[in-house]
C-alpha distance (Angstrom), angle and dihedral (degrees) to the residues before:
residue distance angle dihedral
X1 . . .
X2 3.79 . .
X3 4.17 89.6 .
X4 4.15 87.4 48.4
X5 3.86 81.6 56.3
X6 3.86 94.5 42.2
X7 3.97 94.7 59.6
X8 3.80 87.2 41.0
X9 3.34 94.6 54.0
X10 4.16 92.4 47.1
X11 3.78 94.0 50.4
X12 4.02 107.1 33.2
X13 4.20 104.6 4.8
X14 3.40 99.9 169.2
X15 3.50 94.2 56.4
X16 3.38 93.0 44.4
X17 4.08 99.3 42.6
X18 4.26 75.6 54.6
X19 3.16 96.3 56.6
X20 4.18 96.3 48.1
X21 3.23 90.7 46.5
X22 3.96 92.1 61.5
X23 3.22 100.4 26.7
X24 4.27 102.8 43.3
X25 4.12 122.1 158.4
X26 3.42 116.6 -113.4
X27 3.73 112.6 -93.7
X28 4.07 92.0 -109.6
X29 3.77 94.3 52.6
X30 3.41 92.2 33.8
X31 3.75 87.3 65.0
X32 3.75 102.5 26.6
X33 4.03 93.0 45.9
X34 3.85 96.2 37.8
X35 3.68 126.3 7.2
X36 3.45 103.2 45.3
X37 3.95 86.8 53.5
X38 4.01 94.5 47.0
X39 3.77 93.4 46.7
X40 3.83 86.4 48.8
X41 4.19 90.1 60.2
X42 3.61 97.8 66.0
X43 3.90 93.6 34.1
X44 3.84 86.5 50.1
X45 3.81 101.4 42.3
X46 3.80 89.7 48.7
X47 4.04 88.0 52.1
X48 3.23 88.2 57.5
X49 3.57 105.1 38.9
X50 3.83 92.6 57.0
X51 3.62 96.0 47.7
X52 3.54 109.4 38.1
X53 3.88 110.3 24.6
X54 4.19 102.2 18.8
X55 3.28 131.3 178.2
X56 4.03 142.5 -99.0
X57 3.77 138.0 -134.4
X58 4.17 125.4 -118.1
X59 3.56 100.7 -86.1
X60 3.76 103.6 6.4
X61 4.06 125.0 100.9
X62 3.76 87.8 -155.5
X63 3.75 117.6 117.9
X64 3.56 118.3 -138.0
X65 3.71 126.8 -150.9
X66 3.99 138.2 170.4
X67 3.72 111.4 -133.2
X68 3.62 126.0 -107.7
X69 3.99 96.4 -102.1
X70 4.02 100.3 40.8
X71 4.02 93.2 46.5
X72 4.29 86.0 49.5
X73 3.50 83.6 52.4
X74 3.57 96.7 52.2
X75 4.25 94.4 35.1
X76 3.78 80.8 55.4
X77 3.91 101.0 57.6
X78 3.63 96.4 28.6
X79 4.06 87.8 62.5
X80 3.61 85.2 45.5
X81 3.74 89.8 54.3
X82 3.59 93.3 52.5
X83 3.81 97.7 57.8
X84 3.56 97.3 46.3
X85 3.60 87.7 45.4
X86 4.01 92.1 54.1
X87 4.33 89.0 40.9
X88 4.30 78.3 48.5
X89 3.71 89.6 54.8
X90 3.84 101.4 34.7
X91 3.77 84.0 49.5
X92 3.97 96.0 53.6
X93 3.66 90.4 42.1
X94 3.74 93.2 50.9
X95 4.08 91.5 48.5
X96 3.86 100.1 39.3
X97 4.44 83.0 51.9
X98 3.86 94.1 89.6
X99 3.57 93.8 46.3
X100 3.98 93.3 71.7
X101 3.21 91.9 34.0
X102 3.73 103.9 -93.3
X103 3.66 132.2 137.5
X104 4.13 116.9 -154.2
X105 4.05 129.4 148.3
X106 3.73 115.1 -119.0
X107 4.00 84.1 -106.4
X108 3.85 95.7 62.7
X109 4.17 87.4 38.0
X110 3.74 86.6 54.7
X111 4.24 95.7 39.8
X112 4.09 79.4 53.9
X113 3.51 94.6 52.7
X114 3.85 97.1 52.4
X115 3.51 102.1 36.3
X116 3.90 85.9 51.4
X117 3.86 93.7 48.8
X118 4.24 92.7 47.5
X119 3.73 95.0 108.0
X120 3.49 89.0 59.1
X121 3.49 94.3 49.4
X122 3.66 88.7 50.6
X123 3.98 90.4 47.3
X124 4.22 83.4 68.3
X125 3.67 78.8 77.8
X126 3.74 88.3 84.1
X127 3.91 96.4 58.9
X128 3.74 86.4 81.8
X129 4.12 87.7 75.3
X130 3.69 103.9 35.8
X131 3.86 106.5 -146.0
X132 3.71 123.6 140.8
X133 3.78 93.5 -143.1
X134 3.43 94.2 55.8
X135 3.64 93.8 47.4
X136 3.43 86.3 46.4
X137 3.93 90.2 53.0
X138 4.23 100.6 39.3
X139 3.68 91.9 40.9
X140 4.10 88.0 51.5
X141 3.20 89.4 51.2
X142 3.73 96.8 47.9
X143 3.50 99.1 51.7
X144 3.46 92.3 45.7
X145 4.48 91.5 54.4
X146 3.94 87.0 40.0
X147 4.40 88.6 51.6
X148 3.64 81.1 48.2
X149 3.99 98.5 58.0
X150 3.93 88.5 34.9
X151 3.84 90.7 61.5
X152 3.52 103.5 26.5
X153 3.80 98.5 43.4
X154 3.72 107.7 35.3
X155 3.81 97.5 71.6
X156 3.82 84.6 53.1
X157 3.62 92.4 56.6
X158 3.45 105.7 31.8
X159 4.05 85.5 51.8
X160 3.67 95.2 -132.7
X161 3.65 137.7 119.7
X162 3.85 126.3 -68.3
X163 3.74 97.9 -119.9
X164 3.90 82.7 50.1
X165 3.63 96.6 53.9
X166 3.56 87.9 53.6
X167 3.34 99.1 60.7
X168 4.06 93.1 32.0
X169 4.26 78.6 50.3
X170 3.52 99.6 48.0
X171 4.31 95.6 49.9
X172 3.70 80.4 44.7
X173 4.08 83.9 58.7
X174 3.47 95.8 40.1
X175 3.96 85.5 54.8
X176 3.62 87.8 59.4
X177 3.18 97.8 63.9
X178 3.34 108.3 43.3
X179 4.10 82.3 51.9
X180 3.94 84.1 56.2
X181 3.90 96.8 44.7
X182 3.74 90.1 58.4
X183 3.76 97.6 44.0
X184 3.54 85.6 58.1
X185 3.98 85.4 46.0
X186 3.24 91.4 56.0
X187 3.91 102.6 41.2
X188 4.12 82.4 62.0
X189 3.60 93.3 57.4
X190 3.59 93.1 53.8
X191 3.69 90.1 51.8
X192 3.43 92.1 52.4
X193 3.93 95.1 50.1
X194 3.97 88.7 55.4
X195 3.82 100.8 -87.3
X196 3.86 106.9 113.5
X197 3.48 144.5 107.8
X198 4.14 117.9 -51.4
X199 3.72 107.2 -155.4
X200 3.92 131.1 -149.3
X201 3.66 128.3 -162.7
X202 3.72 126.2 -152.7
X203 3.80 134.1 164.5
């Protein structure tokens, strides 16, 4: 459903932002028939990635590779990062509504969030070829489509004015990060408790 949406939303968004908006999954199948399964592609990839393909360093011919239990490990709390992070955002979105003057359930406030974060979903794609430039590249450019549906669509589906949805859009943003920051936060203390990457080194 969620990639129907996505071209939709590319090609005709205010249509399709509409038509969310009136039409929104329940929260439970949002997350049981969607987000659990997105979050999972990026987690997965990245599993795989590490383990089977690795990675080398500037100058070095030696492959690099996580092993099997240490990149589960890491798969496992990174996909657990994602859905709180899209419950986070759904949640914020939801609370800051009234504020501009905007009245959404916590279903359609969720729907927004993950329909707005699908290009970075689909940027977990890359973790199958570990490679810091093209993370660099994919992830660039899926921030940069995902800002682009945050400030273009939400003052279509909040039903409020542009200048609005900026501001709504840009706290939104700001959000974000401050979801990211402590990911990363929190991905540190588990490395320093033990649970962190295990690397092996092959020619």
């Amino acid at each position: 459903m969620i990639l129907s949406h996505f071209w939709g939303l590319i090609f005709h968004p205010e249509e399709e932002w509409s038509s969310i908006r009136e039409h929104p999954p329940g929260i439970i199948r949002l997350y049981l028939g969607q987000v659990i399964w997105l979050a999972a592609l990026p987690a997965i990839c990245t599993y795989l990635g590490t383990t089977q393909n690795g990675w080398t360093l500037p100058g070095s011919d030696q492959v690099i590779k996580l092993t099997e239990t240490s990149a589960a490990y890491m798969a496992f709390f990174a996909w657990l990062a994602i859905l709180a992070g899209v419950a986070v955002m759904g949640a914020f979105i939801h609370w800051m509504a009234e504020t501009f003057g905007s009245k959404v359930t916590l279903a359609q406030a969720l729907a927004f969030s993950c329909y707005a974060a699908a290009p970075l979903f689909l940027a977990g794609l890359c973790g199958l070829y570990p490679s810091i430039w093209l993370t660099i590249v994919a992830g660039t450019i899926a921030a940069s489509c995902s800002a682009w549906m945050l400030y273009s669509g939400l003052p279509t589906f909040m039903q409020i004015p542009k200048e609005q949805g900026f501001v709504y859009a840009s706290s939104v943003l700001c959000i974000g990060l401050v979801v990211l920051v402590s990911i990363m936060i929190t991905t540190v203390i588990f490395w320093g408790i033990g649970i962190g990457p295990e690397y092996i080194q092959s020619h």
